[in-house]
N, C-alpha and C positions, 0 to 999 in steps of 0.2 A: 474094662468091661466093654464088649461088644455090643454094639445100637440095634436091636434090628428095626428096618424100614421094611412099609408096605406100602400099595400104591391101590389107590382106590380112586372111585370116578365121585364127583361133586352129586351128581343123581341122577337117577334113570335116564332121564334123555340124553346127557352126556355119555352113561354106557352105548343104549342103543344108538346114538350116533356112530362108537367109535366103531359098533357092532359092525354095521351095516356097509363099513367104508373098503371093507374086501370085493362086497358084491355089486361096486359100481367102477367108472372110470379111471383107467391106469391110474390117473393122476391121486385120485380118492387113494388104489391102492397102494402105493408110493410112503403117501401121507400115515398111512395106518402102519408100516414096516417102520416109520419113523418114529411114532408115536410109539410103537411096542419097546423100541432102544431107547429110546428117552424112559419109558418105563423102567426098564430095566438100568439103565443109569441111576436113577431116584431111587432104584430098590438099593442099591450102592451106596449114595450119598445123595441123601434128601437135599441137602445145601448146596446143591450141582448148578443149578439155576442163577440168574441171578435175580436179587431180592428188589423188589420194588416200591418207594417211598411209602411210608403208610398215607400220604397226604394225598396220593395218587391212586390209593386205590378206589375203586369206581362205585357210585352209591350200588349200582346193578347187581354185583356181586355179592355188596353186605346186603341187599332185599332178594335177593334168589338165593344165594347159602348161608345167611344169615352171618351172625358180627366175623368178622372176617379179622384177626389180629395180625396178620401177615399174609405178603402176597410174593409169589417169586414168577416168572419168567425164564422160561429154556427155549434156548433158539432152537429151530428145527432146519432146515434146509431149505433151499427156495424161501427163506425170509419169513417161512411160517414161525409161528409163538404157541408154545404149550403153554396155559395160566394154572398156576396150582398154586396151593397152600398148605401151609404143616402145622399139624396137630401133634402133640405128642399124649401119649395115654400110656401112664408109668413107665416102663423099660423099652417102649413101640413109637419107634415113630412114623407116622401118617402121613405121606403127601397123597392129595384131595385133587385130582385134577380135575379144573372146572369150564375150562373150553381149550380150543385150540384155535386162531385167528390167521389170514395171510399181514402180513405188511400193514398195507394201509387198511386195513380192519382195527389191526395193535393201535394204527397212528390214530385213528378215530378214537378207538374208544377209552383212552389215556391221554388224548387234548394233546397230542405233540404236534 
């Protein structure tokens, strides 16, 4: 049996951020062509990512998208980090993506 996956945004500011990242600086739009293939990879295989300790995940996350059971990380290029989560709802499965970070943004806000 076949999975199907879908890729949705954590909420609204997360869309309209990714919205918005065509109509600014190269580098914005860079970011947002990578963000669409990593989309599209997760529409492929939700589990693409890799999964990040539950001990690790950041109180921010469980108080802005509430209980958060799983967290995963996909590298993006220049050292950027997709953050999503997977949901599954009967035969669908749901990656949630709920920010995107450079480097030392990731290193911040997971205390490495």
């Amino acid at each position: 049996m076949e999975v199907i996956s879908k890729v949705s945004f954590g909420d609204v500011k997360v869309r309209q951020a990714f919205e918005q990242l065509p109509s600014k600086k190269f580098q914005e739009q860079q970011l947002h062509k990578w963000i669409e293939r990593a989309m599209h990879d997760l529409k492929a295989n939700a589990f693409s990512g890799i999964q990040i300790p539950k001990r690790q995940i950041p109180k921010l996350y469980q108080v802005r998208f509430g209980p958060l059971e799983n967290l995963w990380k996909y590298n993006l290029p220049n050292a950027w980090r997709l953050i999503y989560t997977i949901k599954r709802e009967e035969i669908v499965v749901l990656s949630i993506i709920l920010e995107w970070l450079d480097h030392k943004d990731y290193e911040r806000r997971f205390k490495y």
